[in-house]
N, C-alpha and C positions, 0 to 999 in steps of 0.2 A: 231182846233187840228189836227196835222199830224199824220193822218193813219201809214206813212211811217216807223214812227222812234220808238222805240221800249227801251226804258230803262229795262234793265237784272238784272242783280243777285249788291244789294245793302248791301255793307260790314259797320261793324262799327269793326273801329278796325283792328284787322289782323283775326279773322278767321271768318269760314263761315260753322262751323259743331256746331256750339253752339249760343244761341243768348248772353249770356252772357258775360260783358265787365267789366276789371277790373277800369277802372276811371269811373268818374260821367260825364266825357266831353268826351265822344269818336268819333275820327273822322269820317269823314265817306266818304266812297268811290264809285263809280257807273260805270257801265259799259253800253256803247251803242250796242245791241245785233242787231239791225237792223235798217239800214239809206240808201239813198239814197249815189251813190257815189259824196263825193265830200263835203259833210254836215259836219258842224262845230259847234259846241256847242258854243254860244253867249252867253249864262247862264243859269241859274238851279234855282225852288223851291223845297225847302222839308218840308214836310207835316208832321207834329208830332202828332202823336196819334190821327190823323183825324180832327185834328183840326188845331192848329196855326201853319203857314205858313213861314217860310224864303226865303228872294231872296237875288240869288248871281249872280255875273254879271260876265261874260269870262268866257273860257274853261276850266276851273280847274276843276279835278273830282276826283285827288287822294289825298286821308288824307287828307279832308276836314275840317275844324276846327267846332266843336259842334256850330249850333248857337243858342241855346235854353238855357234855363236856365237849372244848372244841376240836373243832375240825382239824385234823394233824397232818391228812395227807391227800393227796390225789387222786385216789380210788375212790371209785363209785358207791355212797349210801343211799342209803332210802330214807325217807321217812312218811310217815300215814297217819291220819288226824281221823278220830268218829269224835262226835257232839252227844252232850247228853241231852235229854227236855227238862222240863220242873220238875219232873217226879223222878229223874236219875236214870231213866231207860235210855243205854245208848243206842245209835243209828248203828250200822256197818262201819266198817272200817273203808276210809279212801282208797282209790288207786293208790301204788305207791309212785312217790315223789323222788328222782333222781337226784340228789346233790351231791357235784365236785368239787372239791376248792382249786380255784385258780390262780391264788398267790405264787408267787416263786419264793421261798425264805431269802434265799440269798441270791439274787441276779448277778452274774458272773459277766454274761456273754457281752462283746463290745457290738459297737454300732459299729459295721463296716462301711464303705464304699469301692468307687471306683479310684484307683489309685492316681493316675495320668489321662484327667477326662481334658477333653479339646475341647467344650464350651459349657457355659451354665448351663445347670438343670439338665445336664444328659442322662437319659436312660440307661439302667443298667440290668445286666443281666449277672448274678450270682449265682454258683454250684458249689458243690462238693460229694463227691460219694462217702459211703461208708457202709459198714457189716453189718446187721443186726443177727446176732448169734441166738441158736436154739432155745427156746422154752420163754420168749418174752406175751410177756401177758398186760402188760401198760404202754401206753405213748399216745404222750402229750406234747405239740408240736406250740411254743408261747414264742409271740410275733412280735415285736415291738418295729416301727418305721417312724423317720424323718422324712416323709414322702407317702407316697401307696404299692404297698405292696402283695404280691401275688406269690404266692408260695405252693410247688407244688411235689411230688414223692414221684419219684417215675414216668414223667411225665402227666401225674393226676392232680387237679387242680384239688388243695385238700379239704375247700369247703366252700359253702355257697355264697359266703359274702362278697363284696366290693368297695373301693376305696377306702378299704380298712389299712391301718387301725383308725383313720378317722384323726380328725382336727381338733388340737387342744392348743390352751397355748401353751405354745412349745418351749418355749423358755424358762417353763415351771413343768410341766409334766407331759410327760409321753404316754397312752396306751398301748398294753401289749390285746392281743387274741389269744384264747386257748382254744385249742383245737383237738380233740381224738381223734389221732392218725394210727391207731392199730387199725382198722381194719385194711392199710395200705403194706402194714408189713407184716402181717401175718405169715409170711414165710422167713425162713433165717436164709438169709442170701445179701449179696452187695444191690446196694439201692442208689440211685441216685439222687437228691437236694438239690431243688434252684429256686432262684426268686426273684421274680420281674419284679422291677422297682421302677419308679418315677418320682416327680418331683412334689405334685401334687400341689394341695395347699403351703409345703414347704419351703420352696423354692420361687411360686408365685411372684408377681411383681405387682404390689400394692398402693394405690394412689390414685388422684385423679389427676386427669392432663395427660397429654401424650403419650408419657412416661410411668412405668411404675418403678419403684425399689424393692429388691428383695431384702426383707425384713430378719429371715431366717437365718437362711445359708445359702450356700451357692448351689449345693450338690446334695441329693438323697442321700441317706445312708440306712441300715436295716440292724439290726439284733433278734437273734433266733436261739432261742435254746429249746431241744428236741430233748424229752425226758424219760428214756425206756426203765423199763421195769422188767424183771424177769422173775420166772415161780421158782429160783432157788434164792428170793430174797433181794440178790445184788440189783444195784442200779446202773445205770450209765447217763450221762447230759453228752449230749451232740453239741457244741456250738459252733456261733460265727466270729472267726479267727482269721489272720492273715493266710491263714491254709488255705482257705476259698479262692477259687478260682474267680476273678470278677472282667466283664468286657462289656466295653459303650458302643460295640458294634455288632448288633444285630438288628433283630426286623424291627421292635419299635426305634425309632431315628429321632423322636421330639413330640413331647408333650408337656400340658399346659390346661391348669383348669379354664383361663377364658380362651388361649390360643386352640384349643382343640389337640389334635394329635395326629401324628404322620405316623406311616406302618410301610416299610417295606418288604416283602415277603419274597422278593429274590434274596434277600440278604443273608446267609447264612453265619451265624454267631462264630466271631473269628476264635483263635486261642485266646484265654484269657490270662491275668497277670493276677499275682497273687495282690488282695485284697488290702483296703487300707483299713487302719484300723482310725475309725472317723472320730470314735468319744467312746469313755470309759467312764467307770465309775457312773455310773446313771441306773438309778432302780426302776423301771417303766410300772406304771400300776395297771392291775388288771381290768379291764373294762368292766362296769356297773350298768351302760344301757344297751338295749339294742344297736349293730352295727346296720351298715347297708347294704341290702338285697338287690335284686331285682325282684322287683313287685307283679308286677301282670307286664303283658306284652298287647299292645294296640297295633290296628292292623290301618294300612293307608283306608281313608274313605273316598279318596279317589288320586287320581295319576295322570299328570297332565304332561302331554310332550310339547315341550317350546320350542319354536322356530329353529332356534340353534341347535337341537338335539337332547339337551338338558332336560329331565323329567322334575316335574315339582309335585310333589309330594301333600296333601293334605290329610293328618291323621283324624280331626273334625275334634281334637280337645288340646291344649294348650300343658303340656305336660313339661316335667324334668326326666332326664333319661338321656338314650342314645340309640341309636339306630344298630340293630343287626343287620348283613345283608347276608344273603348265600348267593353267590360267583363262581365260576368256573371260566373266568374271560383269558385270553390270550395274556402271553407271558408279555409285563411290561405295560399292560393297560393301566393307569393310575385312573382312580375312582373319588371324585369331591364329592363332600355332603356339606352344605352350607345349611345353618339354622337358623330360622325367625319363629317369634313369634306370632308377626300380623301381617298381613301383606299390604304396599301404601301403593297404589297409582299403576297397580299390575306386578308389580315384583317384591319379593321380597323386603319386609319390612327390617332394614340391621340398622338406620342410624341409630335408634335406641339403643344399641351394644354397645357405641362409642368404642372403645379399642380392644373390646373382645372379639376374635378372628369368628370362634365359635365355628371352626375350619376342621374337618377332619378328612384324612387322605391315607388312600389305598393305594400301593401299586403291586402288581398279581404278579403271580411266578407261573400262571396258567393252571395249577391245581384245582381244583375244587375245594372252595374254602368258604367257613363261615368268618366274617368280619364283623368287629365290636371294640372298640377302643375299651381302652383297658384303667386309664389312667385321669379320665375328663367326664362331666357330663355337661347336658348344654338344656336350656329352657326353649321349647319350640312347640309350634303347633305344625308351619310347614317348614318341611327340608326340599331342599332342589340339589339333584344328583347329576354330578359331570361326567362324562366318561363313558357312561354305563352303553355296551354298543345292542344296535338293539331294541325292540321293546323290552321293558320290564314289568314282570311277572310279580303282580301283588303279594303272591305268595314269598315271593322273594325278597323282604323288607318286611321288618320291624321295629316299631317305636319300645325301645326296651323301659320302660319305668321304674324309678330308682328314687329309694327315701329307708330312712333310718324304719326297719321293722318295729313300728310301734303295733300294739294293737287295739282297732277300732272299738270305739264304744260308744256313738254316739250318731243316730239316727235320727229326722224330722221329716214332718210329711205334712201338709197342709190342704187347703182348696185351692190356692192359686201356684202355678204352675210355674210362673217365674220367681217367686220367692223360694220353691221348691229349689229352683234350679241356682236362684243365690247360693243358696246350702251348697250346693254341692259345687260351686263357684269355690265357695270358702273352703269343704275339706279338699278340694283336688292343689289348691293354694297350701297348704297348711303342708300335705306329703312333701309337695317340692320343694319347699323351703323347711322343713327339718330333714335336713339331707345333712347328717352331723354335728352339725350345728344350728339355731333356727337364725336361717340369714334374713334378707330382705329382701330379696333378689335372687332366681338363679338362672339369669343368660347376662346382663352385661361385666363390665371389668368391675365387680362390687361383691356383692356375694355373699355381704358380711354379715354380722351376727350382732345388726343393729339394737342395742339396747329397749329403746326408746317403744320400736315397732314389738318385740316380745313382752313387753311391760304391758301395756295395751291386749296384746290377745291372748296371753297366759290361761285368762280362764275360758276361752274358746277352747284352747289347746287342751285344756285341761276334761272339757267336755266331749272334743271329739277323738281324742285317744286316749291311752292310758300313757302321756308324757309325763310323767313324775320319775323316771330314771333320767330320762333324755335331758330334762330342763335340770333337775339336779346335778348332771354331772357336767352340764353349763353354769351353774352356778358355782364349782368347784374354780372352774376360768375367772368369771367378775369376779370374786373373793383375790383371787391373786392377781389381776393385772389391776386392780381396788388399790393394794395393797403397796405397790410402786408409786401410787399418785398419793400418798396422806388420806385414805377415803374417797376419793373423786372416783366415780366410774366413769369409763370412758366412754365415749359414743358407741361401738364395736367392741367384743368380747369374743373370740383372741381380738387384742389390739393392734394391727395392722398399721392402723392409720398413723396414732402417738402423737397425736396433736396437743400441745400441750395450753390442752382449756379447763377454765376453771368447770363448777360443778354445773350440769345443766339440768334444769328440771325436767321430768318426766322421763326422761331417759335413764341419769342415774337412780329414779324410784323404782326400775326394777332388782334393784338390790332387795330392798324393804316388799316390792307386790308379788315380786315371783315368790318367794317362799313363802308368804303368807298361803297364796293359791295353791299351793301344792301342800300344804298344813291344812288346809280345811277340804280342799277338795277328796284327796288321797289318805286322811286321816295320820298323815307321816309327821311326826311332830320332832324327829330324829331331823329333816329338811330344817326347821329353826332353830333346833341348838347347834343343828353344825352351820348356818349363814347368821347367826346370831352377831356376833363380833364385826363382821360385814354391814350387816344392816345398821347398826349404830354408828360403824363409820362412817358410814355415806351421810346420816343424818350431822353426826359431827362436821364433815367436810365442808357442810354446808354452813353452819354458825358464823364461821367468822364473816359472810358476807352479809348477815342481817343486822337490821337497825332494831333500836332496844325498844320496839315497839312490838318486834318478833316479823316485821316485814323483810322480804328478801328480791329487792329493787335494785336496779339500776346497774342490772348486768345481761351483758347479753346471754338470748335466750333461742332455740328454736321455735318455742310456744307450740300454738294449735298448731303445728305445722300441715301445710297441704288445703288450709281452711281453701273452699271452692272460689271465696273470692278472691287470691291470691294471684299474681299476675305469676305466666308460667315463667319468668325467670327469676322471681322472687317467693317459692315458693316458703318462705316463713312469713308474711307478710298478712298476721291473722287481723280480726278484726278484734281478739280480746286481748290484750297487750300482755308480752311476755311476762312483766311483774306481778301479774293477778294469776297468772298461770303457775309462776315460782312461787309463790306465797301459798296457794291452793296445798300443792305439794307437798313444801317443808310440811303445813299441818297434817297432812294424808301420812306421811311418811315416817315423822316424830308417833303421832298416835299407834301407829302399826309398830313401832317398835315397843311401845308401853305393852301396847297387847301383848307382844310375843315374849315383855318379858316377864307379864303379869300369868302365859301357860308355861313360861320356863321355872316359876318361882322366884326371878329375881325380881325381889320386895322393893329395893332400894333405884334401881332403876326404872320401875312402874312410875312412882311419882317423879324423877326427873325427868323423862322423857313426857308425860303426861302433862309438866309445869311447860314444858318445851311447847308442846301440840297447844296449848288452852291461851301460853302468853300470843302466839300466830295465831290464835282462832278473834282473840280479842282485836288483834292490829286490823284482822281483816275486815272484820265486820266493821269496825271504823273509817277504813279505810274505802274498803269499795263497795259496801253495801250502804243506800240511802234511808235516812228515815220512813220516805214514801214505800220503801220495798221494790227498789231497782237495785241495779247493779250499776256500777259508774262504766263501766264498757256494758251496753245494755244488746248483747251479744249471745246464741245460745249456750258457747262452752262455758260462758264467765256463769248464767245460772246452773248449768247444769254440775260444775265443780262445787259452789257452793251448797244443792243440794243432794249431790250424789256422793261425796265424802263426807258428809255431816258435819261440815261447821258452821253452818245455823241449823240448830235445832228448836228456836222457837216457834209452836205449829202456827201460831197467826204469821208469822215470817217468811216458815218457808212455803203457805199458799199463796202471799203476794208474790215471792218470784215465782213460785209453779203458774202463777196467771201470768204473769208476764213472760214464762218463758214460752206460755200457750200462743200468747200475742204477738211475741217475735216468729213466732214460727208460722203463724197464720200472712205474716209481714211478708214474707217471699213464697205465697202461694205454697206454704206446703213442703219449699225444699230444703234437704239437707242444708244447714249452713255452716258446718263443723269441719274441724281437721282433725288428725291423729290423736287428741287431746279428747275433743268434748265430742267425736262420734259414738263410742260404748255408755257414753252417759247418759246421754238424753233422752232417748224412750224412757231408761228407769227413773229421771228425773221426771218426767209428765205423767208416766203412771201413777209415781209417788205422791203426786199432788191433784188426783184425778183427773187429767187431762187424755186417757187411754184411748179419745175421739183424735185428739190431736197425731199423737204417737202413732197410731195408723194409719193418718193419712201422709207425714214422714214415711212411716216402712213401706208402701205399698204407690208412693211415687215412681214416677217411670219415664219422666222426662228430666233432662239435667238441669241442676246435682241430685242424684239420689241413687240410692244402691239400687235399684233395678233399670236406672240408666244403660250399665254397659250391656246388664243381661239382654235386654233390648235392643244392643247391638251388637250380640253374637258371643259375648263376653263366654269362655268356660273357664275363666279363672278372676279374680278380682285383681282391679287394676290398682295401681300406685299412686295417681290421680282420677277426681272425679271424673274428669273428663280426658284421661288417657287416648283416647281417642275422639273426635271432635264427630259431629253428627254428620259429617260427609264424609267422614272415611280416610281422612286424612290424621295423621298421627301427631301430636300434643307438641307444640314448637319449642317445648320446654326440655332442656339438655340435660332432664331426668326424667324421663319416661319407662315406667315397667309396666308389663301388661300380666303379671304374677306376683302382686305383695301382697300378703293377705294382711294387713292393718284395719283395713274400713271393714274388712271381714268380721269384727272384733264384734258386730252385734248379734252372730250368729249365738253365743251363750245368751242373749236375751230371748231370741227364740223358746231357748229350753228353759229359763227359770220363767218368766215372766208371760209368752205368748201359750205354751203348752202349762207352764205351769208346776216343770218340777226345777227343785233346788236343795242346795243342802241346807239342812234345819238342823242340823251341827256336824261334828269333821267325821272327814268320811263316808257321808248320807246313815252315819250309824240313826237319824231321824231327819226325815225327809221335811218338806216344807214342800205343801201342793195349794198353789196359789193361780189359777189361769186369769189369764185376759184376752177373754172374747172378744175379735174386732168385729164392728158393725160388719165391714167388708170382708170378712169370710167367714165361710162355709162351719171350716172343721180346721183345728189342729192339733198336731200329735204327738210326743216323744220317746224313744225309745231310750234309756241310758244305762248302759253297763259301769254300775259301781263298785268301790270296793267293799260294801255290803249285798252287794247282790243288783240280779238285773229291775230296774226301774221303769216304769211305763206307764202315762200318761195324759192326757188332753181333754178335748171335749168336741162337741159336733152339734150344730144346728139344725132338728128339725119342728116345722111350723114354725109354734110358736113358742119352746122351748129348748131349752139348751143342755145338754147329757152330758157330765163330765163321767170321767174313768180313771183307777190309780188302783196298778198295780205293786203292792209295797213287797220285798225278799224278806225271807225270812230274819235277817241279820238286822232288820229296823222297822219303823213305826214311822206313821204320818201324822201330824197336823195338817189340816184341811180348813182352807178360807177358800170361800167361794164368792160370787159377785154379789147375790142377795144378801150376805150379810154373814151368811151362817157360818156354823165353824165344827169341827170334825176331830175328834182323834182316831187313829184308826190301828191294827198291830198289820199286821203279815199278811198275805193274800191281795184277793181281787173285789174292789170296793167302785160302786157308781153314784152318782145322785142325781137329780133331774130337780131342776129351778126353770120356773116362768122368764122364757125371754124377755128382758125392758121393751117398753113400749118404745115406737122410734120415736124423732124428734119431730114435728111438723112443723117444716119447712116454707117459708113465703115464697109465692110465686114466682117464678125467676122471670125479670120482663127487663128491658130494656131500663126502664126505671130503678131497677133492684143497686143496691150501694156495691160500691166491694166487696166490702165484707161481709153482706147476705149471700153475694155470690161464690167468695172464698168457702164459705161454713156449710154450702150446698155442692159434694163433689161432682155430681153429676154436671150441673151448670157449668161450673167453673171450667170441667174439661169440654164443655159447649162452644163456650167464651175461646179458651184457648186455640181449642181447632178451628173456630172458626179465622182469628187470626190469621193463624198460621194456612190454612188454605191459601187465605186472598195473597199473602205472603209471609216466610218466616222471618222476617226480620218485623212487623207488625209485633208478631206475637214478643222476640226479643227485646224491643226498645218497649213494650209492656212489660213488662217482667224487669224490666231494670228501673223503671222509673216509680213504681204503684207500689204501693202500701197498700197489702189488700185488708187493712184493719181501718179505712179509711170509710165513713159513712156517708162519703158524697157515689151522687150518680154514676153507673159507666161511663157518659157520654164527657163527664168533666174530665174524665183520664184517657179519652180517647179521642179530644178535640182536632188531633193532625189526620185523622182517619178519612180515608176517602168516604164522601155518605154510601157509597153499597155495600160499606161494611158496618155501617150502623141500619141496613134494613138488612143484609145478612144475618146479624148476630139477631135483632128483632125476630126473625123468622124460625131460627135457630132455637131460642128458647123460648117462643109458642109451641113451637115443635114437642120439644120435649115435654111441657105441660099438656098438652094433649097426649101423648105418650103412658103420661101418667095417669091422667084422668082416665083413659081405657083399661090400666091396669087393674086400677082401683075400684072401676065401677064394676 
């Protein structure tokens, strides 16, 4: 046995917080936590329940296919995985691995309710006692809801989740929870059953304008089957029957995922009436991802009392969640907690909620009580409390944080501080919006599970947790609300909205991008063959509205949406026309299905979806690319689609547009000029074309448009527009303003493949791809990434006059290695470094008064010279600059700055003398 080698943490399935699995065949997967460098896995046994043994042969360890016979019952197995090396000598044998199955064979139990509720969406309270008699040694307690339910034994709440079962769409499927509730009845005695319910996502009221519709139903309902076991064999099911006791009258009164939630705690739960029986016949499926926790708890960063008495609250980070308080106030005191995210003009920032209340209300029975809505959460950074008599005691309030338990796996560190804190803009963005589903949104009346926005950051998502359950079992939804429309995906997944539009590009591509990213990233190739059928629909959906040239024009389109020059009430209003954006697509989208079905083995659909992807690659190129090597919208997303999906592949080709896309971006000093569409693209498209000077001074802008705009102004989440908030502090006049969507987020996975330099070099990282791009302007960068090969780590770091890279490879995979000078690398397991001559820099012409634009653009230090200085004498100098210059223009300053008062032509004069003497002392 090798001492050496170490098998770690053994998955069945996708998660690794529950032992529970919803099939009887779950695969399984394993990780090598400790090997010598250079060690290869020859093959694996795994040991089942201590006893019968499987051997597999080669290095395969992820989604491993069951090899035992299936899972039949509810009771607790084990299983444990050792690895052999080349030479057959196994490691130890794993920890052992819990697995339950969580299926019900046959679900019996109906969905109850409240039988005579007095108004929509009332809360309800369900009971029942019952015996559980001597010698029980199983119970499992499976939760199915039409709203959010709380289920507890005796007054014990039975486990740590919230807002479960979570949001599906409802109309095709429900989740149940399993639960192990023997340790609650370990006694044989009468017990008592109840279970707070609300309306949740169910009941909600969907839409925009005043008004929403409930889409659902009017009223929550619940299904519970409790499943004991006893050790002389026999079983028992507990269900929910019109036997339940059910009443809309107790402490919770009304809740409401955007209204918030009211609690009365005089209220004492009246007699209840026996139960309705709401829907039958319904098999609920067992959950596949993680549900929702509470994550960490944040503590106020300070506590302001207002004039009126009112404390407002600032927790110093922009979170999803909910406040706990602990009280003890007089019977009859009612307690408000109002939520923002930003504050505009000294108060509370809520027009952006538009008609979410985001209101939550206490009133006290005088006990001493902890408070926490049960039913809602709201996106906020401050809260402002009513009621409260008194100072209050920090200790007494907290921000509870709440998102689907995924787990982290992706870490970055660099030399600049606010790129740093971009990062963590983007994961704190990523938690609060995979809260069930991954919405867009989570504080106004929206919330939803925008398509468009998840297509786009998938492979962020992908990078910074392990989302391949969560996004999968989202993908189970678009498959079926797909499915009602002939192929069309809808804007939102559950569909809410039901707007009945035809296909629109980039949105409906996450049919086709989501699976592919979770196939190569998570090595799950099981994700394609079951959205297989899906992904070709969508692409079908689309045919009928293209010309036989393979173009798809002349329908409306969201496009780039959000592009920064957009006016704020038009925010589709891009600068690269919807049709080049649909066309881009159909091709992206046809291809990715070729692919998936050239790893599925369907022969016969490789070449017709590839005849699909190559006749739209032909139109395009005719259509909106120029002989010269433009683009006819000469725009960055229109280059950056053309060469970041690959449909020019000519190299003389795509360096004309990599220059031109270097030129357009040099064209607006530097700034972002993308929407939801061409901002993930762009850096890899100027890399791709060696423009990696350009692409860094994009990343590491910091005036607006540019992702470290907001950071610069307090930003701890990524906004929904570039300029969500306006550079005095007032809030974006646009009647769609979020200060938490993480879409512009979407270039954080360029961070880790391209700025640190790790990626996957096929599915899984079973072979890594270590490729860094050193920016002139920093220091050092780093990444950390937990795959499902093993953990991955990364980057490189400047000193002198050389450049150090590092790449930590897991034992489960091997690296190829390109580095800047040229060179190339293969490498196996272990910790590898190498050290290359920093490039020489560029020698720049003096920056004078005389200097053209674009000497002064190409020179960053100047340019932010020029600009401040501007902006000193006044900011709107520097704005009516910036709007009007072409900084690719080789005429003098003074001809783009003829309206300037002259002491801002011996200012800037002065300015950059300054600086060249600055330098000459450096230098000398």
């Amino acid at each position: 046995m090798s001492a050496l080698v170490r098998v770690g943490t053994v998955v069945a399935e996708h998660r690794r917080d529950s032992p529970f699995v919803a099939t009887d065949r779950p695969r399984l997967s394993w990780i090598i936590d400790a090997a010598p460098t250079g060690w290869r896995q020859s093959g694996a046994q795994i040991r089942f329940d201590g006893g019968e043994v499987a051997h597999l042969e080669g290095a395969e360890h992820t989604l491993q296919p069951w090899p035992f016979a299936a899972l039949s019952d509810d009771l607790t197995h084990t299983v444990e995985v050792r690895v052999a090396d080349a030479s057959g000598t196994f490691s130890g044998w794993s920890e052992p691995r819990e697995v339950r199955l969580a299926s019900v064979s046959e679900w019996s139990a109906p969905f109850i309710g409240l039988a005579d509720p007095d108004r929509p969406a009332q809360p309800v309270l369900l009971s029942r006692n019952f015996v559980v008699r001597e010698g029980v040694i199983g119970a499992l307690a499976h939760v199915a809801a039409y709203g959010i339910a709380e289920v507890s034994i005796d007054g014990v709440v039975i486990d740590d989740t919230v807002l479960g079962p979570g949001w599906t769409s409802y109309d095709n499927r429900v989740l149940h929870d399993t639960v192990d509730v023997l340790p609650l009845l370990d006694r044989a005695d009468s017990h008592s059953l109840a279970v707070r319910l609300t309306g949740g996502w169910f009941t909600e009221e969907y839409g925009f304008g005043p008004a929403g519709t409930r889409v659902y139903g009017e009223q929550p309902s619940v299904a519970l089957e409790l499943h004991l076991a006893f050790a002389d064999g026999s079983r028992e099911v507990i269900r929910t029957d019109e036997t339940w006791s059910a009443t809309g009258d107790w402490q919770v009164v009304d809740s409401g995922i955007y209204a918030g939630e009211t609690v009365d705690l005089r209220r004492s739960p009246a007699a209840g009436t026996p139960a309705l029986i709401a829907q039958t016949g319904i098999s609920p499926e067992p959950r596949t991802l993680e549900p929702v926790r509470r994550i960490e708890e944040v503590a106020p960063v300070s506590i302001e009392r207002l004039p009126s008495g009112t404390h407002r609250l600032d927790f110093g980070q922009n979170l999803v969640g909910r406040l706990r308080l602990s009280v003890a106030d007089p019977h009859g005191t009612e307690i408000i907690v109002r939520h923002a995210e930003v504050l505009e003009h000294g108060e509370l920032g809520t027009r952006p909620l538009r008609r979410a209340a985001a209101t939550d209300r206490f009133i006290l029975d005088g006990e001493h009580r902890t408070l926490e809505p049960m039913g809602t959460f709201h996106g906020f950074r401050y809260a402002e409390i009513t009621g409260w008599p008194g100072e209050l005691d920090p200790a007494a309030v907290r921000a509870v944080v709440l998102h689907t338990d995924m787990r982290r796996t992706g870490w970055f560190d660099s030399s600049h501080e606010l790129l740093n804190r971009l990062h963590e803009n983007v994961v704190w963005s990523m938690r609060g919006n995979f809260l069930s589903v991954p919405t867009d949104c989570p504080q106004r009346d929206e919330r939803m599970g925008w398509t468009g926005d998840v297509q786009v950051f998938a492979p962020t998502a992908a990078t910074l947790y392990d989302s391949n359950a969560f996004l999968g079992n989202w993908l189970r939804d678009l498959a079926f609300e797909q499915s009602k429309r002939d192929g069309i995906v809808p804007f939102v997944v559950p569909d809410v909205l039901r707007y009945p539009v035809g296909p629109t590009a980039a949105w409906g591509d996450a049919a086709t991008v989501v699976p592919t990213v979770l196939a190569d990233r998570f090595g799950d190739e099981e994700v394609l063959s079951g959205q297989f059928e899906s992904m070709k629909a969508w692409v079908d959906s689309i045919l009928p509205f293209v010309d036989s040239d393979g173009l798809w024009e002349g329908h409306i389109q969201l496009g780039d949406w959000l592009d920064p020059e957009a006016p704020p009430e038009l925010p589709g209003a891009a600068k690269t026309p919807g049709d080049i954006v649909a066309t881009a697509h159909l091709f992206r989208s046809a291809d990715l299905v070729a692919r998936a079905a050239a790893r599925l083995g369907r022969v016969d659909l490789v070449s017709e979806y590839g005849a699909i992807a190559e006749r739209t690659r032909s139109g395009f190129l005719r259509a909106y690319v120029t002989p010269g090597g433009r683009m006819t919208a000469d725009a960055p997303t229109a280059y950056a689609m053309a060469l970041s999906y690959g449909i020019v592949t000519d190299a003389a080709q795509r360096q004309q547009l990599g220059d031109r896309l270097a030129h357009v971006s040099r064209r607006s000093s530097f700034h972002i000029a993308t929407g939801f569409v061409g901002t993930p693209l762009v850096l890899d498209a100027l890399v791709d074309t060696g423009h990696a000077d350009v692409a860094g001074r994009l990343l590491l802008q910091t005036s607006f448009p540019s992702w470290l705009y907001p950071v610069t102004m307090g930003a701890t989440t990524v906004w929904e527009r570039w300029d969500s908030m306006l550079p005095d502090g007032s809030i974006n006049p646009g009647e769609m303003t979020s200060f938490n969507h993480y879409a512009f987020g979407a270039v954080v996975d360029w961070l880790y493949r391209r700025l640190a330099g790790i990626a996957p070099g096929s599915t899984g990282y079973r072979r890594i791809r270590f490729a860094p791009t050193p920016l002139d302007n920093l220091d050092r960068a780093s990444a950390t990434l937990d795959t499902p090969s093993g953990r991955v780590a990364g980057g490189w770091e400047r000193t002198d006059q050389a450049i150090h890279f590092s790449l930590t490879v897991p034992a489960h995979s091997s690296a190829e290695v390109h580095l800047p000078d040229g060179t190339a690398h293969d490498v196996g397991s272990g910790t590898h470094s190498w050290v290359i001559a920093a490039p020489a820099g560029v020698e720049l012409p003096v920056p004078s008064l005389g200097s053209s634009f674009r000497e002064i653009a190409d020179d960053r230090e100047a340019l932010a010279t020029v600009l401040g200085v501007l902006r000193t004498h006044d900011p709107a100098y520097e704005a009516l600059v910036q709007r009007r210059v072409d900084w690719n223009v080789t005429d003098p300053l003074p001809a783009g700055l003829f309206d300037m008062p002259p002491q801002v032509f011996g200012a800037l004069a002065g300015a950059l003398d300054a600086l060249t003497q600055a330098r000459t002392v450096q230098t000398g």
